[in-house]
C-alpha positions in Angstrom: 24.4 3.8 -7.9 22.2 4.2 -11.1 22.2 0.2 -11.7 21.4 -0.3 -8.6 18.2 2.1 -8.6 17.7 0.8 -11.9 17.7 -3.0 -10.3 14.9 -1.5 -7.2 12.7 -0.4 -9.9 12.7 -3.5 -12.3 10.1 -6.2 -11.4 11.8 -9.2 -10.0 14.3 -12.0 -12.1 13.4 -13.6 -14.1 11.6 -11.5 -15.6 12.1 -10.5 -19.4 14.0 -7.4 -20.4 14.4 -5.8 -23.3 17.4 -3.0 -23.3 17.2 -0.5 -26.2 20.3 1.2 -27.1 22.5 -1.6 -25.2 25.8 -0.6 -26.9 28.1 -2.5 -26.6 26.3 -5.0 -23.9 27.6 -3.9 -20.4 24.7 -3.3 -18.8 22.8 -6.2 -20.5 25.2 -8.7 -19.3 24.8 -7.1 -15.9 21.0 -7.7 -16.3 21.3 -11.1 -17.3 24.0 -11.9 -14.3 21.0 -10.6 -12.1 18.6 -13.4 -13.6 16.8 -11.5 -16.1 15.9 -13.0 -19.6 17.6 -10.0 -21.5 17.2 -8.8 -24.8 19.9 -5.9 -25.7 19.1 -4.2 -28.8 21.0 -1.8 -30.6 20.5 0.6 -34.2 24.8 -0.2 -34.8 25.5 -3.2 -35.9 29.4 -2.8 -34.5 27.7 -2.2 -31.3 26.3 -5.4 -31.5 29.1 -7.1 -33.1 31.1 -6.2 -30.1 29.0 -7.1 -27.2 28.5 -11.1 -29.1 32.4 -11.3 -29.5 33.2 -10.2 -25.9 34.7 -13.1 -24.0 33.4 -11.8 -20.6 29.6 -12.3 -22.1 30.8 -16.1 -22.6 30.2 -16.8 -18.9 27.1 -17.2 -16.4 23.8 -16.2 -18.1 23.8 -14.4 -21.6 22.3 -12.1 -23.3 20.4 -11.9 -26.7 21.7 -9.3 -29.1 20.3 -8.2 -32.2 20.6 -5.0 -34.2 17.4 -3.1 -34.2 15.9 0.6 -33.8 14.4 1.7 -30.7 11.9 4.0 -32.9 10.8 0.7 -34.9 10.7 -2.5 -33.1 8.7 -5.5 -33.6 8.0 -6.5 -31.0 4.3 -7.0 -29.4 3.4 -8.1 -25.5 6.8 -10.0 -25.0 8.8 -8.2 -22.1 8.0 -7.3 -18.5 10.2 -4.2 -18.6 11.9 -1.7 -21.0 15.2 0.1 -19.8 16.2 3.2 -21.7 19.7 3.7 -19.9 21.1 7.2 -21.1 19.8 6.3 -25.0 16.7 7.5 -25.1 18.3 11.1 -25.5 19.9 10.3 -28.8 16.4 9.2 -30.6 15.9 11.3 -33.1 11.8 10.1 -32.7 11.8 9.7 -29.4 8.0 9.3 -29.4 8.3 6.5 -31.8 10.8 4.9 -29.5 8.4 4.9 -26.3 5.6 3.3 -28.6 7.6 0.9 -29.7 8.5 0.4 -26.3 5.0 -0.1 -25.4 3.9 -2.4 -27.6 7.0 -4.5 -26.4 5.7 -4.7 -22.7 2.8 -7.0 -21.6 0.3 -5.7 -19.6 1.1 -4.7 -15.9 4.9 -3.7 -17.3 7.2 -1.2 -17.4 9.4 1.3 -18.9 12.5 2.7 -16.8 14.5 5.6 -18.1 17.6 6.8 -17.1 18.4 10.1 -18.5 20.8 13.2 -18.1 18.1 15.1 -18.0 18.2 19.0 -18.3 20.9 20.6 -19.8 22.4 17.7 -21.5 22.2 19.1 -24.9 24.0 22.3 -24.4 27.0 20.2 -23.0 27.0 18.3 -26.0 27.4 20.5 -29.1 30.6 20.0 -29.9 30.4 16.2 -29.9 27.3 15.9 -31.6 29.2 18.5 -34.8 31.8 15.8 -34.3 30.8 12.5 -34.9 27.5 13.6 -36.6 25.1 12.4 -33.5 21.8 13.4 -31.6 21.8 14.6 -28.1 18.7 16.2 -26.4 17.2 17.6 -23.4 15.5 14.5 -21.6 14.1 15.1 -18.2 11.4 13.4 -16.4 8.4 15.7 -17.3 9.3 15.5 -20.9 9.0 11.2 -20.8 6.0 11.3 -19.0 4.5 13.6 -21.6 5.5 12.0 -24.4 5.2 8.5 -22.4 1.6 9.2 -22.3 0.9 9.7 -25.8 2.4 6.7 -26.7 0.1 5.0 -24.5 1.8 4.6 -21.2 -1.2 5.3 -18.3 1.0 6.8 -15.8 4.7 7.6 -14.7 6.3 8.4 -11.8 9.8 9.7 -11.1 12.4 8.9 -8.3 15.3 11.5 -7.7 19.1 10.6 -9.4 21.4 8.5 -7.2 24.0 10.1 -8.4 23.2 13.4 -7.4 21.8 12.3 -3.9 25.3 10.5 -3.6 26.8 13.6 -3.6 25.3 15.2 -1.7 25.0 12.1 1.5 28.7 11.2 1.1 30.2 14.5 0.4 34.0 13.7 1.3 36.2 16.2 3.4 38.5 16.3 0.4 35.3 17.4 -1.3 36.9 21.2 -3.0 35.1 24.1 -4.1 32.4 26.6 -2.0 29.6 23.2 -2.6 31.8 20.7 -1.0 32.3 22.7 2.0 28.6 23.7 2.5 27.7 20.1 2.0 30.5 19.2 4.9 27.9 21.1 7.3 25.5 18.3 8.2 22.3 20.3 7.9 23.1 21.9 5.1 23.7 18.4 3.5 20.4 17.6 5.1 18.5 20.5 3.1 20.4 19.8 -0.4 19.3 15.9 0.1 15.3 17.2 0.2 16.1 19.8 -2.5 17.4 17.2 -4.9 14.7 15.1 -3.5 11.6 17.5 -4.3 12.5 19.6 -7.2 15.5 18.6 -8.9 14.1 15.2 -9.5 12.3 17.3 -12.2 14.9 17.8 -13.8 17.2 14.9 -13.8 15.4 11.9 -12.2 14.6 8.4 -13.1 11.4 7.8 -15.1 9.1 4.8 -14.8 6.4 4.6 -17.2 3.1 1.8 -16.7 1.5 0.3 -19.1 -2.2 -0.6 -18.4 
């Protein structure tokens, strides 16, 4: 549901894409099966490693991976769009990260993120004492803010698929108090506007313009 949002929000194939924080290249190749000119960049060179030497990437249209910092690209006026796709939480700039993804864009593009929004960092305390990474809070108002200093001219944000799937398809096997008030059609009416008006806040998909 989220790459599919993500898809409705993206300007048209073949448009250029650059992906920061690709991992290990899923959603790139994804991308690039779509018809987008993708660039999937990554700070771990393993991460990178692995999405060149996985044999599904050998098929259809690839992807370009290189190893390189969200928080200090080169790159100037190249790509149509920027996808941050649960990575821009882990910047330890991430200011630096948006500018960098604004110089990327040409004019008229934009800058998707998909975030866990509010709360995340909490949840994540024992894995970032672990294995020595950075997890923060990342919801819509917070990109747009910083979006803006970094010279985006506007934003806009669109509720989380996920969390308006749940609540539209709530199963009958569904357990727990929530899952039985959401089986009571106008009550799954009311949580769908909810999610809709205020906890898009929270946890929603940003879309950052560039002039």
């Amino acid at each position: 549901m989220r790459v599919g949002a993500l898809f409705s929000l993206l300007p048209p194939p073949p448009a250029r894409v650059l992906e920061c924080g690709c991992g290990t290249g899923w959603l790139a190749y994804f991308l690039a099966q779509r018809g987008y000119d993708v660039v999937g960049a990554d700070v771990s060179s393993d991460a990178i490693d692995l999405a060149k030497a996985h044999g599904i990437f050998e098929h259809g249209r690839l992807p370009d991976f290189i190893v390189a910092d969200s928080e200090s690209m080169e790159f100037n006026d190249e790509f149509d769009a920027v996808v941050f796709f649960d990575s821009l939480h882990h910047s330890i700039d991430e200011l630096a990260a948006l500018r960098s993804a604004c110089r990327a864009l040409r004019r008229g593009g934009v800058c998707v993120v998909l975030e866990p929004g509010r709360g995340h960092a909490k949840k994540s305390v024992e894995i970032d004492s672990a294995f020595d990474v950075t997890d923060k809070d990342m919801p819509p108002v917070h990109v747009i803010r910083v979006g803006r200093r970094a010279g985006f001219v506007k934003g806009d944000v669109f509720p989380a698929p996920q969390h308006l799937g749940k609540a539209l398809y709530a199963s009958a096997r569904a357990g727990g108090w929530r899952g039985t008030l959401l089986r009571i059609r106008p009550l799954r009416h009311i949580a769908v506007q909810a999610i809709m008006l205020w906890q898009k806040q929270y946890c929603g998909i940003s879309v950052l313009h560039k002039l």
